[in-house]
C-alpha positions, 0 to 999 in steps of 0.5 A, a space after each residue: 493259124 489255118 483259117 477257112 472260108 465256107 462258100 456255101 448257098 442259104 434259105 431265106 428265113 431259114 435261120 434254124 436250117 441255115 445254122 445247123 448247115 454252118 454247124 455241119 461245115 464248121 466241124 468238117 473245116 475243124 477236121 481239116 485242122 482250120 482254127 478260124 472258119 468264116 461263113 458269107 454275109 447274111 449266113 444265117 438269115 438270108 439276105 434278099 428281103 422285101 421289108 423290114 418288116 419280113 426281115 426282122 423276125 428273123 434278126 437276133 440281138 448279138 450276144 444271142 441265141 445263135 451266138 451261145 449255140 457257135 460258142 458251145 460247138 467252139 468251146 467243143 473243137 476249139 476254134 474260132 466262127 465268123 459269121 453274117 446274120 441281120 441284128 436287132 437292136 431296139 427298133 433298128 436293124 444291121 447287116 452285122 458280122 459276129 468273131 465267136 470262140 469258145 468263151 462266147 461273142 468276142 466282138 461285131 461289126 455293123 456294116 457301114 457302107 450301104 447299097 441300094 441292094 436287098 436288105 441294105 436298101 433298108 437296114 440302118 447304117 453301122 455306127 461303130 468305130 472300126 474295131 479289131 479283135 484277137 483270136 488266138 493271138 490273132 488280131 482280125 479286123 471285120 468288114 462286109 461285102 461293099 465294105 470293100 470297095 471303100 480302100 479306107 475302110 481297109 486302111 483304117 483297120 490295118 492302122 489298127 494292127 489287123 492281122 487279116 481282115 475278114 469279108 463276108 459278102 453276097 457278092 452277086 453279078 457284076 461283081 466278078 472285078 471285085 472278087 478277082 482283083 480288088 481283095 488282092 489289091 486291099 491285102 497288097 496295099 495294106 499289107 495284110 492277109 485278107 479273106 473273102 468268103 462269098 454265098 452261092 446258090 439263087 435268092 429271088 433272082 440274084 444268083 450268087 457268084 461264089 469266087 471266094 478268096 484267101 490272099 497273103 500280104 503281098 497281094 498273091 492269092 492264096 486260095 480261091 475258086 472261080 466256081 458258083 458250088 459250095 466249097 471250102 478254102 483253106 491257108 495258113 497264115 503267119 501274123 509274123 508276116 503281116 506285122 512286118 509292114 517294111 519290104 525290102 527287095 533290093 537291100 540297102 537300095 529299095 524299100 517300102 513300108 505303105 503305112 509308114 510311107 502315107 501322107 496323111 496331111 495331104 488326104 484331107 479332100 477324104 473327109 469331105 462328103 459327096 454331094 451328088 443324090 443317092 438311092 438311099 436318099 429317097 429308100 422307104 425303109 419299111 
């Protein structure tokens, strides 16, 4: 499969503009023969917003009116969509990702790890299992931005058959070391293909820092740029490459296998929560 991580900027509270950019780069990413094309975190609506209350009309519910309009362009070029929108349900409100192919909304994610950054100060926290999804005979895991920084979130997915593990993020400064060092490091650990695919441009004084990312199973990197302009990466990805979880490098003498060589029995400090005070402890989610 070729797959495509749109590095792009967006307007806030501009769903409307904003989709009809995607819909432009994802028949410009089908061109070039990509069968799964990835857009940032928040693609659709923006991700710097004061309030809920500003931010949630301009949420969807997933399945909805941008995931029917992915689906019919989808069905048209036969390919695959991911892509960061704010979703609704009730009275909560998620920083969401949804898969989308040619039959409609195949699977969502919530995202579960929160910083006390722009809409994530307010929006509820994912309450999902981790879940992956099949594209194509593709099997996709999906993660946002902070997500990343959490190995275990990574890990969960590969132990679920991840093929590639999906992130889109608005990275913005002070992340320049998560962009250059830690996909690269989930995808080695894990043993999986990993994309990253961050937003560019300037939302209310965050200025995004682009630095989008394709790595192989080993670690290498793929495809990347270290620019803050809108562009387009592409690979091809061979889930042959990523279901081999056994590395030998001297036959018969050195092999590893970092799923099968965990030891789960000694992780349970893992499940303890952290007691230290966080921002979000005191966040006025209105």
């Amino acid at each position: 499969m070729r797959i495509a991580a749109v590095q792009m900027d967006v307007t806030i509270g501009k769903p409307e503009a904003n989709l009809a950019a995607m819909l432009a780069k994802l028949q410009e990413a089908a061109a070039a023969g990509a069968k799964l094309i990835c857009f940032p975190e928040c693609a659709l609506t923006g991700y710097c917003f004061d309030s809920v209350a500003e931010a949630k009309p301009f949420a969807q519910t997933l399945p909805g009116s941008a995931t029917q309009r992915f689906a019919q362009v989808c069905g048209d070029l036969d390919v695959f969509v991911v892509f960061g929108l704010l979703e609704k349900e009730g009275d909560r409100l998620f920083n969401a990702v949804a898969l989308v192919g040619p039959n409609g909304l195949i699977g969502s994610y919530r995202k579960v790890h929160l910083p006390y950054l722009g809409i994530d100060m307010r929006t509820n926290y994912g309450d999902r299992p981790f879940a992956v999804f099949e594209a194509d005979g593709v099997k996709i895991g999906m993660l946002i931005c902070y997500d990343a920084a959490f190995p275990e979130a990574s890990r969960a997915l590969a132990l679920l058959g991840a093929d590639l593990i999906v992130l889109p993020t608005n990275w913005p400064p002070g992340a320049e070391c998560v962009a250059d060092f830690t996909i690269n490091s989930r995808a080695m650990e894990n043993a999986v293909y990993f994309l990253a695919v961050n937003r560019v441009g300037l939302e209310r004084g965050f200025q995004f820092i682009g630095r989008s990312r394709i790595c192989e199973p080993s670690g290498c990197t793929l495809a990347s740029t270290g620019s803050t302009a809108p562009t387009i990466l592409y690979a091809d990805i061979d889930p042959a490459q990523s279901r081999n979880k056994r590395v030998t490098r001297v036959p018969g003498k050195h092999a590893i296998d970092r799923l099968a060589d965990r030891r789960p029995e000694m992780y349970e400090l893992l499940t303890q929560p952290h007691s230290l005070p966080t921002p979000r402890d005191d966040a006025n989610k209105q």
